[in-house]
C-alpha positions as CSV (number, residue, x, y, z in Angstrom):
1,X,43.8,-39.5,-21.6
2,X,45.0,-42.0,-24.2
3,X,45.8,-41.3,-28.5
4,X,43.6,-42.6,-30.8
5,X,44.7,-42.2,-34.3
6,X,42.8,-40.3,-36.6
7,X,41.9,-38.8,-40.0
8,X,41.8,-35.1,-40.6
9,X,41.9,-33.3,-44.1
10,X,43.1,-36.2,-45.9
11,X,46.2,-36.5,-43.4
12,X,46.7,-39.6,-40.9
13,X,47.5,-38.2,-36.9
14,X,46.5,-38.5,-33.2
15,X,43.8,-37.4,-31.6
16,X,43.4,-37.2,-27.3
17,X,40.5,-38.8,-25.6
18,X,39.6,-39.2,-22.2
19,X,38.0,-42.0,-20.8
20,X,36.0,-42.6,-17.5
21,X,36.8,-46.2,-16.6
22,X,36.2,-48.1,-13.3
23,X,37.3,-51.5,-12.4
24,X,35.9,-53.4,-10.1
25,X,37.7,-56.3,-8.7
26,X,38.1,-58.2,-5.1
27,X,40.7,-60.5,-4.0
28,X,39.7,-63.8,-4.8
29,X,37.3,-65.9,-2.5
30,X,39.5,-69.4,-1.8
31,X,42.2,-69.2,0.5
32,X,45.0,-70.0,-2.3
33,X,43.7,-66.6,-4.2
34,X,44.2,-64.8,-1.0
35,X,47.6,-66.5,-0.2
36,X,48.4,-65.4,-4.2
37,X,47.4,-61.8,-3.3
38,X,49.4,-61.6,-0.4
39,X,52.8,-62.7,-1.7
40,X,52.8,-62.0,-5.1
41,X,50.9,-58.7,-5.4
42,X,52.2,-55.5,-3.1
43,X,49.7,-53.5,-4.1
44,X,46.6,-54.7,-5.9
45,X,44.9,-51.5,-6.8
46,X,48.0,-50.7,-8.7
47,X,48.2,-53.8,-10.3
48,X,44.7,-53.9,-11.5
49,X,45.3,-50.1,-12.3
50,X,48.1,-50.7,-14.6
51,X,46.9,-53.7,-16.3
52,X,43.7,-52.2,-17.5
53,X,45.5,-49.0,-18.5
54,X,48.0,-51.0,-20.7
55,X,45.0,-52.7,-22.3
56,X,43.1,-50.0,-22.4
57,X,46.0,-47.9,-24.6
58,X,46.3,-51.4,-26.8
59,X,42.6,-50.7,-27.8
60,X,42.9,-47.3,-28.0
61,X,46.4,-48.0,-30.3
62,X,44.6,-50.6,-32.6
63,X,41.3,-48.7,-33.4
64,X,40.7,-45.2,-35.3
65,X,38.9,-42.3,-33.6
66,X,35.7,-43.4,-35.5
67,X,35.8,-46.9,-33.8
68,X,36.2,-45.8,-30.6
69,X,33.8,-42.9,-30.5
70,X,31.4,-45.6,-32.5
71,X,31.6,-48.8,-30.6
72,X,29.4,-49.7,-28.0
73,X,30.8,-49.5,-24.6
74,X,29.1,-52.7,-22.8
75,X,31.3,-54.8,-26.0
76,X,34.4,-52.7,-25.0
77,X,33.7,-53.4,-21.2
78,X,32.8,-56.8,-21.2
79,X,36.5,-57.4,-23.6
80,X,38.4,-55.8,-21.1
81,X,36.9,-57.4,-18.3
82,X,37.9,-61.0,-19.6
83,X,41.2,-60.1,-21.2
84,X,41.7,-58.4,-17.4
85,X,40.7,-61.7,-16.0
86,X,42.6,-63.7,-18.2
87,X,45.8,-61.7,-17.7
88,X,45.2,-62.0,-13.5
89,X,44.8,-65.6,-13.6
90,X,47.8,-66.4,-15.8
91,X,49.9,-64.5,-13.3
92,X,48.3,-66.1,-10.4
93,X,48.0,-62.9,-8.6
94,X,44.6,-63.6,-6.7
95,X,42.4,-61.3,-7.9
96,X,39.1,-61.5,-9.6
97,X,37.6,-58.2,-11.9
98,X,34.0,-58.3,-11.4
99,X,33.4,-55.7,-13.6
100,X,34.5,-52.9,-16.1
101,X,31.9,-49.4,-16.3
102,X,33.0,-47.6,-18.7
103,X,31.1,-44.2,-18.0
104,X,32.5,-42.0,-20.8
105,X,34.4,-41.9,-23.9
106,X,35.2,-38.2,-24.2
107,X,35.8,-37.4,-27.9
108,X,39.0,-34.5,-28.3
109,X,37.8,-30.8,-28.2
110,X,37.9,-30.2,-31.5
111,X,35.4,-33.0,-32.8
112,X,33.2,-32.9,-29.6
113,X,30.8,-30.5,-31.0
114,X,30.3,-32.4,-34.1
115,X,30.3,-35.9,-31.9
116,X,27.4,-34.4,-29.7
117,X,25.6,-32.8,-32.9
118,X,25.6,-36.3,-34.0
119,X,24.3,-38.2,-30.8
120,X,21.7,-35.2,-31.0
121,X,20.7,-35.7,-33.9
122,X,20.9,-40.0,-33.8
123,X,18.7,-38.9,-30.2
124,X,16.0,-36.7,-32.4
125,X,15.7,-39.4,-35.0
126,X,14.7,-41.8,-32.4
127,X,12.6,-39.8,-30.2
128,X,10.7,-38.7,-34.0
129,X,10.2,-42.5,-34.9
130,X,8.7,-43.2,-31.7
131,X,6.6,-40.3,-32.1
132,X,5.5,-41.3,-35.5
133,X,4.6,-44.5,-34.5
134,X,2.8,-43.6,-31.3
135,X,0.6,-41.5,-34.2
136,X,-0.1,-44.3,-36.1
137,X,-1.3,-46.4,-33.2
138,X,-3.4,-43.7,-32.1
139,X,-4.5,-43.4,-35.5
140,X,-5.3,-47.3,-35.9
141,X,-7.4,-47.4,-32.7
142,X,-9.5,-44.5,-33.8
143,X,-10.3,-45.9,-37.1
144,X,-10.8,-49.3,-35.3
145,X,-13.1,-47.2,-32.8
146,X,-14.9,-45.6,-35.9
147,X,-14.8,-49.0,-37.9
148,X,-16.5,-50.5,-34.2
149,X,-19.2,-47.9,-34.1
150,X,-20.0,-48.2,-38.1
151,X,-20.6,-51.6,-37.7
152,X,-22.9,-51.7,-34.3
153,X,-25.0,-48.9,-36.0
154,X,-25.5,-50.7,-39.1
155,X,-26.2,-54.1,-36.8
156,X,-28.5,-51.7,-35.1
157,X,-30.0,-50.9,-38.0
158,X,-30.5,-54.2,-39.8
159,X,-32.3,-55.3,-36.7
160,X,-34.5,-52.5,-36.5
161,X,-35.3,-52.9,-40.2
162,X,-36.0,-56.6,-39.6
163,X,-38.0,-56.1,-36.6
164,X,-39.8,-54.0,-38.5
165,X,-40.6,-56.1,-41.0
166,X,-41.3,-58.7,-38.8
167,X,-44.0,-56.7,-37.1
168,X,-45.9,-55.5,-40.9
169,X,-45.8,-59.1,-41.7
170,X,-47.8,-59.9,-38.5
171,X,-50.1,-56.9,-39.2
172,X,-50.4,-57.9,-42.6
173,X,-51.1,-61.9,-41.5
């Protein structure tokens, strides 16, 4: 659970949100990374633990509710996965993040109804479009299927008519 700051009613404050976040990391595969790991890191689950939860309330502390519950979570992942790396290798601790999931960004009770109504929403907009357009293309190919069979029965036609003529102007020879 980390503060975000927020706007409400004209009035600046803090709003809680939970995050899901999961780090995967591995000591590293030379043997210097796994001499580092050993003596300089007691612990590295609570290392990596504590280092992405310090970054993790930076982001939180810089951004507005807005941001966070706005920004896409594979940007926000793949920052804290190099600023995690970055901060492992300048302290020479061994250990290599391979990645950061960030499985949910839980917006605060109060504006979770109106955060879902909105992904809803964004969700029925899309799933509309694609409906519109899956219409139109259905649309197109049955004109283009009418436009196809116009075409071979006037062909049809021609060439009956000119057959026809061909044959009264052998009668007629």
């Amino acid at each position: 659970t980390y503060l975000v700051a927020s706007e409400s009613g004209g009035q600046q404050g803090f709003q809680a949100v939970v995050a899901e976040i999961r780090i995967q990391y591995r000591i590293g595969m030379t043997d210097a990374q796994a001499l580092q790991s050993v003596y300089s890191v007691a612990d590295p689950g609570v290392v990596v633990k504590e280092a992405a939860n310090r970054l993790v309330v930076e982001y939180f502390a810089s951004h507005t509710l807005d941001a966070v519950l706005g920004e896409r979570r594979e940007s926000l992942a793949e920052s804290l996965r190099s600023r995690l790396a970055e901060n492992f290798a300048v302290r020479d601790s061994g250990i290599d993040v391979i990645a950061v999931l960030i499985e949910a960004i839980h917006p605060p009770a109060g504006a979770a109804a109106a955060y879902h109504a909105v992904q809803a929403a964004e969700i029925n907009a899309k799933a509309s479009v694609s409906n519109e357009r899956g219409r139109a293309v259905r649309a197109a190919g049955v004109a283009q299927q009418e436009a196809r069979q116009a075409l071979d029965a006037s062909q049809a036609t021609a060439i009956e008519t000119q057959q026809a003529a061909q044959a009264d102007a052998y009668r007629f020879e």
